[in-house]
N, C-alpha and C positions, 0 to 999 in steps of 0.2 A: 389427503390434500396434496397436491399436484400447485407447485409455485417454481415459475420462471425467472429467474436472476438474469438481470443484463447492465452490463458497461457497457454504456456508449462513448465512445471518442470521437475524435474530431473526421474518422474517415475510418473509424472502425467499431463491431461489435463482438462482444466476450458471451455465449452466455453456457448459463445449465440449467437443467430440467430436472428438480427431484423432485423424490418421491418424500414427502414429511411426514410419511408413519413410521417410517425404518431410518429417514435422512438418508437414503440411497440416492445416487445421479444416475439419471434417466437416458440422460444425455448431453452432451458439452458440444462446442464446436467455438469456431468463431467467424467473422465476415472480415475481409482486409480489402481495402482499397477503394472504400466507396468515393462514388465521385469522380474516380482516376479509369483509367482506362484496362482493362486486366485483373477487375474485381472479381475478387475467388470465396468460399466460404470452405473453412476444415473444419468438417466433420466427425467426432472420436464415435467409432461404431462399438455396439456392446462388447463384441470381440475385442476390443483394444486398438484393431486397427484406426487409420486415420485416413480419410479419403478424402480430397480436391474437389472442389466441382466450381467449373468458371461458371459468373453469371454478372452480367451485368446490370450497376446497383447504380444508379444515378444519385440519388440518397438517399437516405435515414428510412424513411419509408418502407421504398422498394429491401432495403437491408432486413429488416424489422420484417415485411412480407416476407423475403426468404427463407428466414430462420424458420418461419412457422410453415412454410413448403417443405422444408427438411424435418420437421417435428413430423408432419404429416402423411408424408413418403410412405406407400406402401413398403417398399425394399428397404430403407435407411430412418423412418419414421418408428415412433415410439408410441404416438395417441392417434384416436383415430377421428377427434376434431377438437377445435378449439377452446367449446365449454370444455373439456378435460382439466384447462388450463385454471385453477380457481385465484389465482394472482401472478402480477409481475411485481419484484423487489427492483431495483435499480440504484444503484452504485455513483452517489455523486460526488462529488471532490470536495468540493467550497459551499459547505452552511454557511459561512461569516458566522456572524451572532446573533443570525435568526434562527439557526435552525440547532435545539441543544441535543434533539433524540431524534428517532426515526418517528418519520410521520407518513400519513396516506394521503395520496394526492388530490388534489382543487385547485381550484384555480388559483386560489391566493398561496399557495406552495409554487407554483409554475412563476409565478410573479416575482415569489422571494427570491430563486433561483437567477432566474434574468436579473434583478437587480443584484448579483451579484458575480455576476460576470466580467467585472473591471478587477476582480480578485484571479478570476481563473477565465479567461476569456474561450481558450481552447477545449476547456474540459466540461464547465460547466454550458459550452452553448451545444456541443455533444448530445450531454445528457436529456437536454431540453428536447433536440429533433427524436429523441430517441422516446421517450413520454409521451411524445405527439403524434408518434408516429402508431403506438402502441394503444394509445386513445383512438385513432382515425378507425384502426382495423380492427379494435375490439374495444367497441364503446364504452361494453358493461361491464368491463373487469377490471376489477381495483387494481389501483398501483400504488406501491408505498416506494419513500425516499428511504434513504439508509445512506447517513451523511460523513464520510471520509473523517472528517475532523469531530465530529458530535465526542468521542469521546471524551479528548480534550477539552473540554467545557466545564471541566472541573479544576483547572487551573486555575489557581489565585490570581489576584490583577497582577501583585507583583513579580510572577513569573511572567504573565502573557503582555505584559505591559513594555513598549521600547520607552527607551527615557530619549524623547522626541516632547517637545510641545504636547503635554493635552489637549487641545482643543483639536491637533490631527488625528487621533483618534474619535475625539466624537464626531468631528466633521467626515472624515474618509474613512474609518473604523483600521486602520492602522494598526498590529499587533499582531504579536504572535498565534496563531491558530494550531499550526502542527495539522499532520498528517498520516496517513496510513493506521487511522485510530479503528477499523474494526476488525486491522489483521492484531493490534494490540490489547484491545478486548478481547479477543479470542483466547490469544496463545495464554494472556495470563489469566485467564479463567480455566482456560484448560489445561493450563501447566498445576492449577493446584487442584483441581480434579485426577491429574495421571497420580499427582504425589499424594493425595487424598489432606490435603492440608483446605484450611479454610481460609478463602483470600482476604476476607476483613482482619486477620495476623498478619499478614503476609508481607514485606516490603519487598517488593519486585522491579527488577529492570529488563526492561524486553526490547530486542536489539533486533528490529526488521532490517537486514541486511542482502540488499538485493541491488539491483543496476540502480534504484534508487535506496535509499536507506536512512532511517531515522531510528534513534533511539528515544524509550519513554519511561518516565519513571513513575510507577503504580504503587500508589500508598495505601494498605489496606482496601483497594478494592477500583481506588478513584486516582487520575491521571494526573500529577501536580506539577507534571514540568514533560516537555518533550524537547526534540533537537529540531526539528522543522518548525518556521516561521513560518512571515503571512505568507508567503509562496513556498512549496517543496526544493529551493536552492539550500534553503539556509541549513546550518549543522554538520554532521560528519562527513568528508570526504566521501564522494558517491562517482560511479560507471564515468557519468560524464560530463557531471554538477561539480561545481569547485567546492561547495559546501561554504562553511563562514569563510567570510574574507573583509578586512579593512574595507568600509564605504569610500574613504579616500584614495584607496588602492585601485578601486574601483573606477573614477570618476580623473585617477592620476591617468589610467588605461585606456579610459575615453578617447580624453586630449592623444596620446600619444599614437591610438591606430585607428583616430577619427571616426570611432564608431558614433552613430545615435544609439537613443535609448533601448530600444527591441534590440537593437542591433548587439548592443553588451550584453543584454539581457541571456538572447540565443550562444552570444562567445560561450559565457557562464553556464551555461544549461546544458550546451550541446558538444563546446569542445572544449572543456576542463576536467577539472577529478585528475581519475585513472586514464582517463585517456590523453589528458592533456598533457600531465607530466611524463609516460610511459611514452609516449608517441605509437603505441603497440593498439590496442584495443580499450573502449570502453568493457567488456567480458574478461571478469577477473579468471576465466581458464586461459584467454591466452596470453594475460598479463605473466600467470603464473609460467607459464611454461617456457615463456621469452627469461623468465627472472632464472629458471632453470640453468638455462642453455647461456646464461652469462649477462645477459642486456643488462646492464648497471643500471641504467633508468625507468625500466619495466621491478628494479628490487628496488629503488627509492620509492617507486610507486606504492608498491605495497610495503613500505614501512611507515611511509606517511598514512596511510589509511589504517592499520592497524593502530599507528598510536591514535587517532584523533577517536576512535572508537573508543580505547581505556580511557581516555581521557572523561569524554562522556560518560564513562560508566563510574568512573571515581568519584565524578563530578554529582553525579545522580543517587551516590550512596551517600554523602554529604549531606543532602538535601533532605533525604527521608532518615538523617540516622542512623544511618546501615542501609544494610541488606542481607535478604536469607535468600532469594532465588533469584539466579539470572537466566535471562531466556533468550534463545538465538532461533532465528525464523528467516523464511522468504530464500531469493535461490542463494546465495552465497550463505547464511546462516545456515540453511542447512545442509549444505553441501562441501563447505567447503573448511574442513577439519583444522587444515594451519590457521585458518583468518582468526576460528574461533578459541586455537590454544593461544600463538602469537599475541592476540588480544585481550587472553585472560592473563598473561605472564608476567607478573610484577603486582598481581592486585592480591596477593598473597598478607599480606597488613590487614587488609577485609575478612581475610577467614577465607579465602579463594583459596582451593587444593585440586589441581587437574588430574586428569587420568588419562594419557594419553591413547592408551590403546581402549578405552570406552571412547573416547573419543572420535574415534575410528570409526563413525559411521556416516550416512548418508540417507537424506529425506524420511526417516522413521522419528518415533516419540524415543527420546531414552536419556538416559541420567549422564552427564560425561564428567562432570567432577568424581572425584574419588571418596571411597565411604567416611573417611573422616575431617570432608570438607564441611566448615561452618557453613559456608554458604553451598546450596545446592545449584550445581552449572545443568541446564537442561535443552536439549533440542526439541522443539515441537512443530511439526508444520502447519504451516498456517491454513485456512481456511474461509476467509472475507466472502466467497459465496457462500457458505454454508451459514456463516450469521447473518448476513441479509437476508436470507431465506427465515430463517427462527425470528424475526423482526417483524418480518413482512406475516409471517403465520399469527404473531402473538399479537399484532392491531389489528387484526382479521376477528380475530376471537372475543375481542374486547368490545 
């Protein structure tokens, strides 16, 4: 079975092409620019090379055609048409609280989506052109959803719940959703597959730590608390997100550089975090490197971020009782060796015990606590195509 994964965004496409008897990729690439002037698609060739090629995507559509003109390519194609293809998975942002698992698409799923688009305006109206687009040019191939937050749907009200007025949640559905929930299905499924432990034992905290990042706290198997709200701002210090911040801090910042609403909104998203305090980069390499070479506010940077990390992770062993396994993912989790010692250093009260020189690695599976740590510290890299794809296979089958 041959199943194509795609993220659509607001002027761009992600996808991959495996194979689901082996879980091998066929093919990867992506499209940038649609819409804009200078739309290019990179293409990863089986070689490992990566090739360019401009073409001009006016939208979703024409995108969506090219991907499958590249699938197709005698020289740079992989099938040799598009019944090859026996589904698309697609990568949506914002369920809200209709959507708790992955579903196959109709039109009352297309519906739910759109009416949920005052949650995530930019990502889920992405999604939607990318569905339609995927519908137009191949009528008869199923498509399944595979919904960003669906994991979290196992939170209690009283974590997902803001102490706001009830009646704004049931009117505008207000609450915490969380995010990045099927790179955090993964890792702690697959972190207690690498350790051969069984996740309904297991109290785990998995730390997707990337230009955005949220941390989740997995109890036996199910997600009862995360760090991202109704929007991906809220929670730990992130690339370019301020992460939690006083609403009054907020709204004191309005008044004082006369922003409107989107206006704050974008300060918050686009120029705070690490890049706002550093004044260096949102990319925690050249935050690090500035912090090297002396820049005092590029090393506040990453000291604020490393604590609001333990902080979460203190806070999320609290909550389940402990903890036997932590997990670090996404580009900075696994790449990036201080964030992950710096961040475990002091949680030694937990049964934390590092190992520095296991530590020492970079985008592999491996242990980096030391063997006589209570709690086991682990790096796993993530894979969210790879479980859209096992989703979109398993409602196929059913």
């Amino acid at each position: 079975m041959k199943i194509l994964v795609l993220n659509c965004g607001s002027s761009s496409i992600k996808y991959k092409l495996y194979n689901m008897d082996d879980n091998s990729v066929l093919a990867a690439g992506g499209v940038e620019r649609i819409g804009l002037d200078e739309a290019f698609i990179k293409v990863t060739l089986p070689s490992g090379e990566k090739k360019k090629i401009m073409h001009d995507m006016p939208d979703h559509r024409e995108g969506v055609n090219f991907v499958f003109q590249c699938l197709l390519d005698p020289e740079i194609g992989v099938i040799k048409s598009l019944d090859e293809i026996d589904a698309v998975g697609h990568r949506i942002v914002q369920g809200g609280d209709l959507f708790e698992k992955s579903v196959i698409v109709d039109k009352s799923v297309e519906d739910g989506i759109e009416s949920l688009c005052d949650l995530a305006p930019v990502h889920n109206a992405g999604h939607l052109k990318g569905i339609r687009a995927v519908d137009h040019l191949m009528p008869q191939t199923p498509q399944v959803c595979v919904f960003d937050n669906a994991f979290h749907s196992t939170m209690p009200d009283y974590a997902y719940l803001y102490a706001v007025p009830y009646e704004l949640y049931e009117k505008y559905h207000v609450r915490r959703y969380g995010f990045h929930g099927t790179s955090h299905r993964y890792v702690s499924q697959r972190v207690c597959e690498y350790l051969g432990r069984d996740i309904k034992t297991q109290r785990i905290i998995t730390c997707h730590i990337g230009n955005g990042a949220s941390v989740t706290a997995v109890k036996y198997g199910k997600c009862i608390d995360t760090s991202m709200g109704l929007t991906p701002l809220a929670g730990v210090m992130m690339g370019s997100r301020s992460g939690d911040i006083d609403p009054s801090a907020v709204t004191f910042l309005m008044d004082k550089l006369g922003k409107k609403p989107q206006e704050m909104a974008d300060f918050l998203n686009k120029e705070s975090g690490v890049l706002g305090i550093s004044g260096v980069s949102s990319d925690m390499r050249d935050v690090e490197a500035a912090a090297q070479e002396g820049n005092e506010r590029a090393q506040l940077a990453l000291k604020m971020y490393k604590y609001r990390i333990k902080k979460c992770i203190g806070a999320y062993a609290a909550a389940m009782g402990g903890v036997d396994i932590i997990v670090w993912t996404a580009g900075v989790g696994e790449n990036q060796a201080d964030v992950r010692l710096d961040s475990c250093s002091g949680l030694e009260f937990l049964g934390v015990k590092m190992d520095a020189k296991a530590n020492d690695v970079h985008g592999e599976e491996a242990i980096i606590s030391a063997p006589d740590s209570k709690v086991t510290v682990c790096v796993i890299p993530t894979d969210e195509e790879l479980m859209i794809a096992k989703d979109t296979m398993a409602l196929l089958k059913k």
